[in-house]
LUMGU-117914 format. One record per residue (C-alpha): residue in one letter; x, y, z. Coordinates in Angstrom, 2 decimals, decimal comma. Each point is the difference from the previous one (the first is absolute). Layout:
BEGIN
<rodo A	x X	y Y	z Z> .
...
This chain:
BEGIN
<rodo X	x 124,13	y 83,01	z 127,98> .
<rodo X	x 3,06	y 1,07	z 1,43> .
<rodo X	x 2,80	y 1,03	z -3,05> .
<rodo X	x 3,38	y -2,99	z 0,08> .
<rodo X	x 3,54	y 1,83	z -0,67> .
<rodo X	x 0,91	y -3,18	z -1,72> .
<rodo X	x -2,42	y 1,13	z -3,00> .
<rodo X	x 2,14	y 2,38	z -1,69> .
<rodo X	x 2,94	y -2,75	z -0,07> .
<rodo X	x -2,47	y -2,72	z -0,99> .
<rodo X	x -1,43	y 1,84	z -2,97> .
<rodo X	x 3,61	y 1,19	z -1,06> .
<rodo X	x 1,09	y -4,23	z 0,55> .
<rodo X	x -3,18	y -0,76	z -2,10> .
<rodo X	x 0,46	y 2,61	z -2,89> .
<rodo X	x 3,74	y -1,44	z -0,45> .
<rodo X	x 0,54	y -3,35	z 0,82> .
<rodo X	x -2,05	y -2,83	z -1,94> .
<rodo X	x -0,59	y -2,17	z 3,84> .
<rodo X	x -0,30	y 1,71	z 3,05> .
<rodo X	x -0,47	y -2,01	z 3,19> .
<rodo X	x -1,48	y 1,65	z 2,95> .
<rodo X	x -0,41	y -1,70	z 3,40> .
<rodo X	x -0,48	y 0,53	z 3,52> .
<rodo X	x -1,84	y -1,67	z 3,03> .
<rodo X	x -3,72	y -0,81	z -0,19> .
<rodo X	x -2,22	y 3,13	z 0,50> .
<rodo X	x 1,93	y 2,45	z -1,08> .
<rodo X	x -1,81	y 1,51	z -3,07> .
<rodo X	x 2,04	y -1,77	z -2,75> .
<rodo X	x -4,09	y -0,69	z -1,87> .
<rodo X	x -1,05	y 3,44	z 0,88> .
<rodo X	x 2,81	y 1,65	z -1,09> .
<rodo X	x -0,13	y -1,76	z -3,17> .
<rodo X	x -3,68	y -0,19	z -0,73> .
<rodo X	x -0,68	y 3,78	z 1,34> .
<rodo X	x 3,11	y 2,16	z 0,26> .
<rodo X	x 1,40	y -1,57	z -2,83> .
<rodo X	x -2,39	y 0,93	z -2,74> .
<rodo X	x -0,96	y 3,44	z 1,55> .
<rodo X	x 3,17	y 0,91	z -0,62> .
<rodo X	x 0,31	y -1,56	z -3,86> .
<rodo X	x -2,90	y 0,66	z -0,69> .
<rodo X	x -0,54	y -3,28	z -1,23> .
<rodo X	x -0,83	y -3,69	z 2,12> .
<rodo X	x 2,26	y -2,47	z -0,54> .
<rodo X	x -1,18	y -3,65	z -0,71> .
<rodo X	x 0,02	y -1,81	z 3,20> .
<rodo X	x 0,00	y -3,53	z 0,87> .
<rodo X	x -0,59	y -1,48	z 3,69> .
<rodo X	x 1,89	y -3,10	z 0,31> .
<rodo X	x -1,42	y -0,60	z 3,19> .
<rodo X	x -3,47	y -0,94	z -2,04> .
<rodo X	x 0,78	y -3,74	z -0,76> .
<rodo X	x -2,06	y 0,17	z -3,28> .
<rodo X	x 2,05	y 2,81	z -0,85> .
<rodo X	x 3,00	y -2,14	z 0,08> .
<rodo X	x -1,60	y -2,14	z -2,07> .
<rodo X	x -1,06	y 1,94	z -2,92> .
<rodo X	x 3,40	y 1,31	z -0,33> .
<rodo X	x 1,70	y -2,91	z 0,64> .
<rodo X	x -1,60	y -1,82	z -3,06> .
<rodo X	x 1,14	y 2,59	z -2,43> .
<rodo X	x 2,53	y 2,46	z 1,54> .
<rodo X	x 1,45	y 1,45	z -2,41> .
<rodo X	x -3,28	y 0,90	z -2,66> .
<rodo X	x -1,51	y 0,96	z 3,51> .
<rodo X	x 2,17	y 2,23	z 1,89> .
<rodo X	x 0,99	y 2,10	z -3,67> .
<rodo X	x -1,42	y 3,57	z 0,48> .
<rodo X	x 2,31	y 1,64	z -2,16> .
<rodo X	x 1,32	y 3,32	z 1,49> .
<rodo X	x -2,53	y 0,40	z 2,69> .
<rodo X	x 1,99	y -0,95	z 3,66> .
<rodo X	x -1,87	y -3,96	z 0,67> .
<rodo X	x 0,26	y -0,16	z 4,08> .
<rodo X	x 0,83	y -3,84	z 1,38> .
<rodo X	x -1,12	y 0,25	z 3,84> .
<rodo X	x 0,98	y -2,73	z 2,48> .
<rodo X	x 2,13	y -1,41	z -2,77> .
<rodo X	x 1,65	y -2,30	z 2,65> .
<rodo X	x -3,24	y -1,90	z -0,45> .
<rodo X	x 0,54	y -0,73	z -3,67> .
<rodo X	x 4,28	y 0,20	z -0,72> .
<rodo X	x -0,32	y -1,96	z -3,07> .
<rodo X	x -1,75	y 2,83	z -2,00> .
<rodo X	x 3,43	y 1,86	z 0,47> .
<rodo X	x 1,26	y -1,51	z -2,91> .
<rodo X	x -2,57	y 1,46	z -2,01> .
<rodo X	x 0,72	y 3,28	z 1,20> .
<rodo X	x 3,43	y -0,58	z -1,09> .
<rodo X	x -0,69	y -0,71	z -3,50> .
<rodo X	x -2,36	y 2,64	z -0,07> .
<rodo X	x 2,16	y 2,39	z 1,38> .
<rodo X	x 2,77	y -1,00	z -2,56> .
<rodo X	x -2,11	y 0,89	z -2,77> .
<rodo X	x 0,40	y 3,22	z 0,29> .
<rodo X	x -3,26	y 2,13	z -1,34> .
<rodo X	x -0,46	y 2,09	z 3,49> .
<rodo X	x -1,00	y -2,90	z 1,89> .
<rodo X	x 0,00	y 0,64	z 3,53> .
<rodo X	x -0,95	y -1,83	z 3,36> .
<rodo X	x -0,11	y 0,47	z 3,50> .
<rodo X	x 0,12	y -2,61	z 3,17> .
<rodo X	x -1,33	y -0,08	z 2,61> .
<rodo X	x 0,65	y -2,08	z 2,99> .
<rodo X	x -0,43	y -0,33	z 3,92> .
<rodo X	x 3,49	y -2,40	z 0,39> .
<rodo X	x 3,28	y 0,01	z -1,18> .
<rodo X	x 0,76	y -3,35	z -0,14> .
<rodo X	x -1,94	y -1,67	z -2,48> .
<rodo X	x 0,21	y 3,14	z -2,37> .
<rodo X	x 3,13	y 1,31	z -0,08> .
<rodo X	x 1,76	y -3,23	z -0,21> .
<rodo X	x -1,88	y -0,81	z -3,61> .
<rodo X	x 0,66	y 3,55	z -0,79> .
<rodo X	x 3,97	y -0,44	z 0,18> .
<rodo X	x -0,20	y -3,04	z -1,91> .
<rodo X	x -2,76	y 0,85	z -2,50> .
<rodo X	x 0,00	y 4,37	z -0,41> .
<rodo X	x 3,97	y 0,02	z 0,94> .
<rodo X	x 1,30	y 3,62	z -1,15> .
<rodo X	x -3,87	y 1,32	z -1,19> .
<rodo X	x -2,00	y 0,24	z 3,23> .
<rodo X	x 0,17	y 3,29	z 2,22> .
<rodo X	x -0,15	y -0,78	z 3,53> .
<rodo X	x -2,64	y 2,65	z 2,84> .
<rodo X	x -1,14	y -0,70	z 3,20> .
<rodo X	x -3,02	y 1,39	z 1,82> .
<rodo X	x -0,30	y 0,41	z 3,22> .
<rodo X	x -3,03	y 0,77	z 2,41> .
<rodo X	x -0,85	y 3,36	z 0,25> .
<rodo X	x 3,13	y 2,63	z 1,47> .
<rodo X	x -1,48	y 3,16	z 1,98> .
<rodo X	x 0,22	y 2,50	z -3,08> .
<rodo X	x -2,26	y -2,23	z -1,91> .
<rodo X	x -2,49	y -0,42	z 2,69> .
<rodo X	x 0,40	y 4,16	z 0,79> .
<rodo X	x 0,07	y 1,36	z -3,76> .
<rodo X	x -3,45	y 1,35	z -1,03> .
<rodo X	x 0,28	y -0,05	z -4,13> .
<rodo X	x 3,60	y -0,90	z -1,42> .
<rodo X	x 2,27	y -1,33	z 2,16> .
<rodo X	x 2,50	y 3,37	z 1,00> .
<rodo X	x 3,72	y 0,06	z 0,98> .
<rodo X	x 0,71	y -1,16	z 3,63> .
<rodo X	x 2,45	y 1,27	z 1,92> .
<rodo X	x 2,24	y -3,33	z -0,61> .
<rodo X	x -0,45	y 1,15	z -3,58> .
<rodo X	x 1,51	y 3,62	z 0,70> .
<rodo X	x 3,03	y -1,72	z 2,22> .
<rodo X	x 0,80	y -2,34	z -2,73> .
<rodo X	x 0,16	y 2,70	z -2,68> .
<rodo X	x 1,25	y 2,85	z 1,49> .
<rodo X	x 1,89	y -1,06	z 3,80> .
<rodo X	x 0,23	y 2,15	z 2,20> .
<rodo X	x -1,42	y 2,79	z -1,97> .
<rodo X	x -3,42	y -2,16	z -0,08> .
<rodo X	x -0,17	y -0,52	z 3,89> .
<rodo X	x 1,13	y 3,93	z 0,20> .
<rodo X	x -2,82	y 0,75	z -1,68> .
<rodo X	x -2,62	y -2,31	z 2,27> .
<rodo X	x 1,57	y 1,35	z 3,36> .
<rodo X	x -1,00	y 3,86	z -1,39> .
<rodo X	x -3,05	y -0,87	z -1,44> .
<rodo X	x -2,30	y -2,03	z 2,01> .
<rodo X	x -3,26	y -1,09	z -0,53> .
<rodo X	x -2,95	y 1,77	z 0,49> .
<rodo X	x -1,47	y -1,15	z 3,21> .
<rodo X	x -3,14	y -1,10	z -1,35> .
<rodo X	x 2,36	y -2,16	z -2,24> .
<rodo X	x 2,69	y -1,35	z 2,64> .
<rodo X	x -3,25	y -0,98	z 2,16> .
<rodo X	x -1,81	y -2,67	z -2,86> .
<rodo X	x 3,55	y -1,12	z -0,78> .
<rodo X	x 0,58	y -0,96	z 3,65> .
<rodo X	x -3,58	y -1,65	z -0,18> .
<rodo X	x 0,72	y -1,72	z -3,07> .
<rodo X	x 3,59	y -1,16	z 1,52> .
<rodo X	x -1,17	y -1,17	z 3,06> .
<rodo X	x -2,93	y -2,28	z -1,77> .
<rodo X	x 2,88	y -0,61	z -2,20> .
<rodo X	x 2,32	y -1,94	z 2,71> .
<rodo X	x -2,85	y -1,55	z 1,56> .
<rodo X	x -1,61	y -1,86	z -2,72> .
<rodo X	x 2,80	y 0,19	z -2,95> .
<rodo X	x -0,62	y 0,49	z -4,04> .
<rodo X	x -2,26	y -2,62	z -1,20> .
<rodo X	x -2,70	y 1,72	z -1,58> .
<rodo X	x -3,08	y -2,07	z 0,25> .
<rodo X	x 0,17	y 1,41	z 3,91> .
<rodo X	x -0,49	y 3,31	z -0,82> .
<rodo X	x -3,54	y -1,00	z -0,68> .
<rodo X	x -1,03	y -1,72	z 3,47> .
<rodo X	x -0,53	y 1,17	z 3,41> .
<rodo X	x 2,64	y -0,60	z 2,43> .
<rodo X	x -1,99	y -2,90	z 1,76> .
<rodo X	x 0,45	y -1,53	z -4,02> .
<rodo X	x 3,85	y 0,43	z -0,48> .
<rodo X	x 1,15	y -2,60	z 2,61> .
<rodo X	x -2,15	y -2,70	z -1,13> .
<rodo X	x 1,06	y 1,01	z -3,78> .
<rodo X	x 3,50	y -0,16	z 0,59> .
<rodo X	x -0,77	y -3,65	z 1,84> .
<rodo X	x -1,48	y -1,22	z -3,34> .
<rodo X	x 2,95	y 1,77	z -1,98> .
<rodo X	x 2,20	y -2,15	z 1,68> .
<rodo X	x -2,46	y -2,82	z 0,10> .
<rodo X	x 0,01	y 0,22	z -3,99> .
<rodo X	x 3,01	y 0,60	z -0,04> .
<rodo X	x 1,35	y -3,39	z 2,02> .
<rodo X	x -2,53	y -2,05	z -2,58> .
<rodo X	x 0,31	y 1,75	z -3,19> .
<rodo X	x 3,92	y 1,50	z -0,20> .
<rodo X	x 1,52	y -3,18	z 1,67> .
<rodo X	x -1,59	y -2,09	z -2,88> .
<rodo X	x 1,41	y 2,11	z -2,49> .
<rodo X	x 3,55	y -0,29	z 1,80> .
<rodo X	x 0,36	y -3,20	z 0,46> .
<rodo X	x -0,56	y -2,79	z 2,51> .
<rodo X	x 0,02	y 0,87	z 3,46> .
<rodo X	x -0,35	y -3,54	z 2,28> .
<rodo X	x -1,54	y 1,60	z 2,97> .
<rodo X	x -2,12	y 3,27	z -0,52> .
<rodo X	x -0,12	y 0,78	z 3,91> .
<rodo X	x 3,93	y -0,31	z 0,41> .
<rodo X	x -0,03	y 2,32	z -2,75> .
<rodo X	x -2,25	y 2,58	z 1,42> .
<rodo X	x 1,85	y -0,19	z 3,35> .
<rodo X	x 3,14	y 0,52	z -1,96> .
<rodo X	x -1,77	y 3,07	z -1,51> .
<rodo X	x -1,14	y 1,42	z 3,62> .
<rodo X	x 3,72	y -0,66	z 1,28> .
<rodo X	x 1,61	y 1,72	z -3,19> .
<rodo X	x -2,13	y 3,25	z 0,30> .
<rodo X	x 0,94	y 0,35	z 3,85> .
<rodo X	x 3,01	y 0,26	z -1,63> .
<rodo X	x -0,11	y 2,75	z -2,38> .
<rodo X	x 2,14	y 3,19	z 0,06> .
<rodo X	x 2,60	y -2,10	z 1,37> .
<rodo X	x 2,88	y -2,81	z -0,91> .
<rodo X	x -1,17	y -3,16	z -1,20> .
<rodo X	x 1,21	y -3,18	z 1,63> .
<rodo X	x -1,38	y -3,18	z -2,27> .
<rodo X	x 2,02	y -2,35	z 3,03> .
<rodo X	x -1,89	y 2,51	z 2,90> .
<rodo X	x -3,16	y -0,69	z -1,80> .
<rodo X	x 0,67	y -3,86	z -0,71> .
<rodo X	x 0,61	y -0,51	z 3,89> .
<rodo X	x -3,46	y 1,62	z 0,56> .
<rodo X	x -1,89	y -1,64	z -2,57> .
<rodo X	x 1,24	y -3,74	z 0,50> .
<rodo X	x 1,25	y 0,04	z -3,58> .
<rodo X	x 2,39	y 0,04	z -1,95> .
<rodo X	x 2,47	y 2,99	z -0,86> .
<rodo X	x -1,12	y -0,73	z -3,90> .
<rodo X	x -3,20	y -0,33	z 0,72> .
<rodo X	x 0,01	y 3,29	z 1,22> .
<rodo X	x 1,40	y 1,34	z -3,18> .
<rodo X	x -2,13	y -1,05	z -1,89> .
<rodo X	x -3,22	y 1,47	z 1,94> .
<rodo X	x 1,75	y 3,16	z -0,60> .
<rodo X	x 0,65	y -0,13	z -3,25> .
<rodo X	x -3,68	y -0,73	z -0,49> .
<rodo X	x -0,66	y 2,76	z 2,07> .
<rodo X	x 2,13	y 2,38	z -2,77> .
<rodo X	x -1,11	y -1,66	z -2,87> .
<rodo X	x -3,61	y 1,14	z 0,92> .
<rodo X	x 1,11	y 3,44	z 0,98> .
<rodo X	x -1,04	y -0,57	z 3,73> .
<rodo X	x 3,59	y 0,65	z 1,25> .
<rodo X	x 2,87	y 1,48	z -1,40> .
<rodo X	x 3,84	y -0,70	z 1,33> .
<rodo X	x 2,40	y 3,45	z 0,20> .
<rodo X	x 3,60	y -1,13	z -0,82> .
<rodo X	x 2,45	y 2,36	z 1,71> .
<rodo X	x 2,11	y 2,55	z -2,17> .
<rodo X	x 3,18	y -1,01	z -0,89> .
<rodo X	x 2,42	y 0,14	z -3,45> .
<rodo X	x 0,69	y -3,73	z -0,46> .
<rodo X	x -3,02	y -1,52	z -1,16> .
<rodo X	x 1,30	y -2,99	z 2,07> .
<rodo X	x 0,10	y 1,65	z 3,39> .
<rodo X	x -3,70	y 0,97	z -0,77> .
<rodo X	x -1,28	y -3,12	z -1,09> .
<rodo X	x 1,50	y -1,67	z 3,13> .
<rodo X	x -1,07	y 2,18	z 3,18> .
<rodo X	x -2,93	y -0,34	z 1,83> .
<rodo X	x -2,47	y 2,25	z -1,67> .
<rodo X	x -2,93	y 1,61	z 1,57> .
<rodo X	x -3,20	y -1,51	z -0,61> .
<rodo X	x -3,22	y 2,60	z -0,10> .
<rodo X	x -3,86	y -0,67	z -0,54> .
<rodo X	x -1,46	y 1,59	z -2,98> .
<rodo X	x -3,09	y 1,57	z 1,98> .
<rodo X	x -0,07	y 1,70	z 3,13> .
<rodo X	x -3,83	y -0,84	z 0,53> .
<rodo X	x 1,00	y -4,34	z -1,18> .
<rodo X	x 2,54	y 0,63	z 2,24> .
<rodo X	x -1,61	y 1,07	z 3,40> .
<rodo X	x -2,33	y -2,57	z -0,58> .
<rodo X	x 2,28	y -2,83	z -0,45> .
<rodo X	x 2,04	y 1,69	z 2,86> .
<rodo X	x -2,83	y 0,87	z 2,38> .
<rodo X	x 1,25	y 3,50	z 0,53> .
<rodo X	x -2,71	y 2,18	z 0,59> .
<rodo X	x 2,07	y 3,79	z -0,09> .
<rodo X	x 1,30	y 1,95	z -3,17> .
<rodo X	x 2,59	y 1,27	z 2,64> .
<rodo X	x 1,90	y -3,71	z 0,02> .
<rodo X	x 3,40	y 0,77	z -1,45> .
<rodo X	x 0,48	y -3,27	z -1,94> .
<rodo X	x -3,27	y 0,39	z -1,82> .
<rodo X	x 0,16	y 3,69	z -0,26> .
<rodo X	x 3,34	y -1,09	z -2,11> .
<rodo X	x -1,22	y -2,27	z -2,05> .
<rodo X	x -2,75	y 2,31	z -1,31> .
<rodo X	x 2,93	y 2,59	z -0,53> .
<rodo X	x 1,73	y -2,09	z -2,18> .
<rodo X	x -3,41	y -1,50	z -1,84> .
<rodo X	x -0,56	y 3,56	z -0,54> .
<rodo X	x 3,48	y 0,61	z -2,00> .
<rodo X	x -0,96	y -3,78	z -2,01> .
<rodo X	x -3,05	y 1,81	z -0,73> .
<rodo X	x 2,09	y 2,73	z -1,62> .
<rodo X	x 2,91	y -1,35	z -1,04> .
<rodo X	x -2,42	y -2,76	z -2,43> .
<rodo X	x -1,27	y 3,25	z -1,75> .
<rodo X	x 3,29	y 1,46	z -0,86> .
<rodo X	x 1,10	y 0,05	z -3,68> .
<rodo X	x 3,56	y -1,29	z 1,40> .
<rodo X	x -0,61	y -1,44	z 3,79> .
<rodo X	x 2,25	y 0,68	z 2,35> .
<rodo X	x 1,84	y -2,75	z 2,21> .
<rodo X	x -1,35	y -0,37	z 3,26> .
<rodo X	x 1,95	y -1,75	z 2,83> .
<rodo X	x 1,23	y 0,46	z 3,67> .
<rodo X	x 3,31	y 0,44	z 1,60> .
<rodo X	x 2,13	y -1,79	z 2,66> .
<rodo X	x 3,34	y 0,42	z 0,55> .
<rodo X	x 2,49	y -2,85	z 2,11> .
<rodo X	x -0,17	y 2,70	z 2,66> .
<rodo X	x -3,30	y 0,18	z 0,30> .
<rodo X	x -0,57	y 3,15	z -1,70> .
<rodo X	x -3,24	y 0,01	z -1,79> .
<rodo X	x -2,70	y 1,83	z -1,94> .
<rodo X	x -3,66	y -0,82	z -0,61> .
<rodo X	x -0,19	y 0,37	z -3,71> .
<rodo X	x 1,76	y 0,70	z -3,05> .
<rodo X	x -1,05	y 1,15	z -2,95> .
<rodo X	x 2,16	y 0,82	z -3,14> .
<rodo X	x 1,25	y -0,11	z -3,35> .
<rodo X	x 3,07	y 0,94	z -1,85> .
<rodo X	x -0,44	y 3,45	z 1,07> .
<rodo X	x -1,97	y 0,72	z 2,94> .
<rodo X	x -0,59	y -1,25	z 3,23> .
<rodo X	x -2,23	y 0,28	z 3,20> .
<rodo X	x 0,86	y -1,66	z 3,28> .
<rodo X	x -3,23	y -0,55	z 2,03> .
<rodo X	x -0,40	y -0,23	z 4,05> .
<rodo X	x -3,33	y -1,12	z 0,69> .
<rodo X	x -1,76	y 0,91	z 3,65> .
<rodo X	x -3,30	y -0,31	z 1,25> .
<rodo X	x 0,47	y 3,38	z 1,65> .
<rodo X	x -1,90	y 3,12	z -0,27> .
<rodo X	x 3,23	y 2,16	z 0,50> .
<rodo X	x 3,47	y -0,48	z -1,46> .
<rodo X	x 2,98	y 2,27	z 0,87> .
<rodo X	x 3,67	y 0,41	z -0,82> .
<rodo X	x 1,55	y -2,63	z 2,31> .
<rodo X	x -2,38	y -2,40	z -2,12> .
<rodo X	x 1,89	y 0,47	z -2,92> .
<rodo X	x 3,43	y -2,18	z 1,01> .
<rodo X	x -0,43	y -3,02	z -1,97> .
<rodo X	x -1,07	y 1,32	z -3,33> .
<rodo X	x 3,38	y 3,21	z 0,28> .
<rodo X	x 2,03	y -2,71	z 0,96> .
<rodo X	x -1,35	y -1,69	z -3,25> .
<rodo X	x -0,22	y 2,97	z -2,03> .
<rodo X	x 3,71	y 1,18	z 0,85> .
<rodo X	x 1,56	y -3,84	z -0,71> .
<rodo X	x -2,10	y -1,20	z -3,03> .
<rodo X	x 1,84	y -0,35	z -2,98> .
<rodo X	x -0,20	y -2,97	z -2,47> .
<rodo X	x 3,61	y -1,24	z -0,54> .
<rodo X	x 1,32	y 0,31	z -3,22> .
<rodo X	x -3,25	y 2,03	z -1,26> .
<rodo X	x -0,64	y 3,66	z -0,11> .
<rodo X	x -1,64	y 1,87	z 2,78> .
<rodo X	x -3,86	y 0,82	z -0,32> .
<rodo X	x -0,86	y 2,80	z -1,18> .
<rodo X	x -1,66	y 0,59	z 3,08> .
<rodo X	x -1,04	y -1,25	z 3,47> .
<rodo X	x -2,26	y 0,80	z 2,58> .
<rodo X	x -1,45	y -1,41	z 2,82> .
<rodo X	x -3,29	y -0,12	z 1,51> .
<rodo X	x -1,84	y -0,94	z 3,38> .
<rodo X	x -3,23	y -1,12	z -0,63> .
<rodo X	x -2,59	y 0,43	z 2,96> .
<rodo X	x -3,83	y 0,62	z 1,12> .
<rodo X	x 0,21	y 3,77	z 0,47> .
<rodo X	x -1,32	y 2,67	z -1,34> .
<rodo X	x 2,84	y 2,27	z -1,36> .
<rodo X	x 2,87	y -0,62	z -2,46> .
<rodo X	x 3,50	y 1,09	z 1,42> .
<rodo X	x 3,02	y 0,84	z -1,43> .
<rodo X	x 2,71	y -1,61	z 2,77> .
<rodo X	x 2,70	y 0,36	z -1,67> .
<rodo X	x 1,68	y 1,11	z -3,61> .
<rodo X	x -0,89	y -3,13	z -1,42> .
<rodo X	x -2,38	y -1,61	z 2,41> .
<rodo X	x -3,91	y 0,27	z 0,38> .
<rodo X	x -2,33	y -0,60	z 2,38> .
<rodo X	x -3,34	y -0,94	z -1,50> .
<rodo X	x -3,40	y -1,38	z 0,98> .
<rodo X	x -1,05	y -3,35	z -2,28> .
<rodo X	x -3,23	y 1,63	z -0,92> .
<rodo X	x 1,52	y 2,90	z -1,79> .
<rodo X	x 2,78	y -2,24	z -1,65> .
<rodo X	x -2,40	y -2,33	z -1,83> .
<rodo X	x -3,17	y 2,24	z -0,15> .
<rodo X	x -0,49	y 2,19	z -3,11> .
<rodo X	x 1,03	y 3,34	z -0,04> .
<rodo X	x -1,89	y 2,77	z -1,13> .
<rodo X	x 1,13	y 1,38	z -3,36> .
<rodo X	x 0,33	y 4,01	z 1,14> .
<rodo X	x 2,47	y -1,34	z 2,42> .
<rodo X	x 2,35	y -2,17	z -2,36> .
């Protein structure tokens, strides 16, 4: 049972808000978390309802409201795309005060959050959870700090203190392990249960289900094996700029068309789409943003990479690593990328009012100072017009090496296993 960061936010969501909506992609522990993690750390089960059980649906659909009234203990909904209707019951429970509270659970956006906004408008807090990010697959017992977490809170200071204190060797080497397995098969947990000769067929079926299953819940898709070429063409595509009219040429369809597949493709968390970093909103919404798989292990498969070392994919499971995090934050950070008109650019961004961390991603095992251009060009001209300065801002090269570097007063070398893994509390 490997401990979720997202717990300590969800319990916090569930103790103060009367609806709480948690979903994610299929397979990523939204049932265990709720039906194991969930209580152990309560103390007490919550009443639970699978929606996916048509005679559940029906039970509760013939009396909602007498049926789903538990008075302050927290009633779970799961796959509550199946059955939107009971929403309004939630509502008027909800409304009636007493300590009524509810969670829901679902595996697509679409369907769900669309009769949340019209039905739990201004009373349902919103999580997401991901497949499983390297600290939670490392962490034996509670889930520690990682060294993202010491960067984020403390800058500089944090990566000072990671470059003086490594690891114990007998540490550094089961990270590596667990980081290489890691980039090679990705976070869904069911695989950490099979043999390697298993995890290729699973992640066949996961996609299998999910072309059957997810695409029903989305909507109607005319021609299920345009779709899945669309999908294959998309994730050759990640880590970089998405095209829709490059991708319409290729497919034979049209440039809508293609929108749409990718929007399905967000909605059930299979791919997400970086907008690039700018001040006007406008500017944002507009550019060509970056579209990125969600797991590296979905995405060598639908990629037919074979090697960990492949920059794009290495990339994308950078950046699913900092989704991982960021979705466990109390307030999340923005993520995004950067591209100036003269072709200046940096990987990712990540910031809010008052920090900042400009990221150079590199499938390298070694990174020195003549790496560090792009992100000190970014570092020394970054300033929000109109808006005050962060408070601080660093930059960091993120790479497949063993050591963590200090290249320059503000700028750190550092290997992705000892970013995201957990670090050991005597050296915090």
């Amino acid at each position: 049972m490997h401990p979720r960061g997202i717990l300590p936010v969800l319990l916090a969501r569930c103790a103060h808000r009367r609806v709480t909506v948690l979903t994610g992609a299929r397979q990523t522990g939204k049932t265990t978390l709720v039906r194991e993690l969930l209580p152990a750390a309560t103390g007490l089960p919550p009443v639970y309802y699978s929606l996916d059980d048509p005679d559940e649906r029906l039970r509760l659909a013939a009396d909602p409201v007498r049926r789903l009234d538990h008075g302050p203990r927290l009633v779970v909904l799961d796959e509550i795309q199946k059955a939107p209707d009971l929403l309004d019951a939630v509502k008027l429970l909800a409304d009636s005060g007493k300590g009524r509270r509810f969670l829901l659970l679902g595996s697509s956006q679409i369907l769900l959050l669309s009769k949340v906004r019209e039905t739990l408008a201004g009373r349902a807090a919103l999580l997401e959870l991901w497949p499983l990010s390297l600290s939670e697959r490392a962490a034996e017992g509670e889930l520690p700090i990682s060294g993202m977490d010491l960067a984020w809170r403390h800058g500089g200071g944090g990566l000072s203190r990671l470059a003086e204190h490594p690891r114990r060797v007998e540490d550094e080497r089961r990270l590596r392990a667990i980081e290489e397995d890691h980039l090679r098969w990705g976070g869904y947990p069911a695989l950490g249960q099979l043999p390697e000769a298993e995890r290729t067929p699973w992640l066949r079926d996961f996609r299998r289900t999910y072309l059957e299953r997810d695409l029903a819940d989305l909507g109607r898709v005319d021609d299920l094996d345009n779709f899945a070429m669309a999908q294959n063409l998309l994730a050759a595509r990640t880590a970089q700029l998405l095209s829709y009219s490059e991708v319409s040429r290729e497919l034979g369809v049209a440039v809508n068309t293609v929108k749409k597949y990718v929007r399905f493709l967000e909605l059930s968390y299979q791919a997400v789409l970086l907008r690039p970093l700018h001040t006007n909103l406008i500017s944002r919404l507009v550019k060509s943003p970056k579209l990125y798989m969600t797991d590296p292990g979905l995405a060598r498969l639908l990629t037919e990479r074979s090697s960990p070392e492949d920059g794009a994919i290495f990339e994308t499971a950078v950046l699913d690593e900092l989704l991982r995090w960021a979705s466990w934050q109390v307030e999340a950070p923005t993520i995004h990328f950067f591209r100036s008109h003269s072709g200046a650019e940096v990987d990712l961004i990540v910031r809010d009012s008052e920090r900042l961390i400009a990221i150079e991603v590199k499938a390298s095992r070694i990174s020195n100072r003549s790496d560090t251009r792009r992100v000190r060009r970014f570092l020394d001209a970054w300033r929000a017009p109109g808006r005050q300065a962060p408070r601080w801002k660093i930059g960091l090269l993120v790479n497949r090496g063993r050591d963590t570097l200090q290249l320059d007063s503000d700028i750190w070398a550092i290997p992705d296993w000892s970013l995201f893994g957990p670090v050991e509390p005597d050296r915090v």
